[in-house]
C-alpha positions in Angstrom: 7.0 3.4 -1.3 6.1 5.2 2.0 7.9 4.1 5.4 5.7 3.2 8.4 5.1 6.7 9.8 3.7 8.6 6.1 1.8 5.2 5.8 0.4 5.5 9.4 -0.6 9.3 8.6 -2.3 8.2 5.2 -3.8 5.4 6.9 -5.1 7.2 10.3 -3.7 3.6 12.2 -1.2 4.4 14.3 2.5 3.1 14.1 1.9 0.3 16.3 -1.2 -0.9 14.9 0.9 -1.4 11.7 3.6 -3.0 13.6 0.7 -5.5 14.9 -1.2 -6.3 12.0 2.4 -7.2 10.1 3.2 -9.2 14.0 -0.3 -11.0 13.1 0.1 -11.7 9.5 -2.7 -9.4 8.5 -0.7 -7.0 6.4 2.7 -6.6 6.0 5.3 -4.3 4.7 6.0 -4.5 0.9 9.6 -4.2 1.7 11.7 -4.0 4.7 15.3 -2.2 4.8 17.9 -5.5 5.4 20.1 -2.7 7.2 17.5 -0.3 9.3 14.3 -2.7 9.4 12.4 0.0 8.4 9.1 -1.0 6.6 7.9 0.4 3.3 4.3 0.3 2.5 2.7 0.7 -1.0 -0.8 2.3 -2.1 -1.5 -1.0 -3.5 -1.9 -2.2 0.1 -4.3 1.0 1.5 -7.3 -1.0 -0.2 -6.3 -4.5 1.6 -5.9 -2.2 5.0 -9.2 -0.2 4.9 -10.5 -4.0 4.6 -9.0 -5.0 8.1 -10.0 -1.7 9.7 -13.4 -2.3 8.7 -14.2 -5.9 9.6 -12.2 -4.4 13.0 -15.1 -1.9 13.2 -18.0 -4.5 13.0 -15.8 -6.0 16.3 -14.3 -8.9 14.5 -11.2 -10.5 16.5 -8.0 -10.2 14.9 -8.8 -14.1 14.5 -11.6 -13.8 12.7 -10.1 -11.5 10.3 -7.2 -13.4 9.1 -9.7 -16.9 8.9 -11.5 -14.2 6.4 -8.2 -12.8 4.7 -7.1 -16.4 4.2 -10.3 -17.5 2.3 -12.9 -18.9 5.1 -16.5 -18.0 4.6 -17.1 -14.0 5.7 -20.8 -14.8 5.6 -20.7 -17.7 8.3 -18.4 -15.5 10.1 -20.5 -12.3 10.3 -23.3 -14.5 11.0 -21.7 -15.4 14.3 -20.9 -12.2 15.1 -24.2 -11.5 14.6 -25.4 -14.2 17.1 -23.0 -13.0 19.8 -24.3 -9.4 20.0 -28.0 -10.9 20.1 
């Protein structure tokens, strides 16, 4: 288990972008300290992360993200993404 900041270095996001996304629902720690509320994240969640960054990248609200994280159609999503830049 890594706390926030060694995740935020192997990541490249910064603290508070990991703060957010967990704020959001998007990703959140695997384990947080009862006592110190510090966060823990696992390797296991890099793959889920890289996901987020990347649909951030193509300009997807954090919104439209978690409607894809929880299951909605990605497809019909980019789609109007698409339309909007056109």
């Amino acid at each position: 288990m890594y706390r926030i900041g060694e995740f935020s270095k192997m990541t490249k996001l910064t603290v508070k972008a990991l703060r957010y996304y967990d704020e959001m629902g998007l990703c959140s720690p695997s384990y947080v300290d009862p006592e110190t509320g510090y966060r823990f994240y696992t390797t296991d969640q890099l793959v889920p992360l890289h996901r987020i960054v990347s649909l951030r990248q193509l300009g997807l609200s954090i919104r439209e993200i978690s409607a894809i994280l929880s299951g909605q159609d990605s497809q019909e999503i980019l789609r109007g993404r698409r339309r909007e830049l056109q």
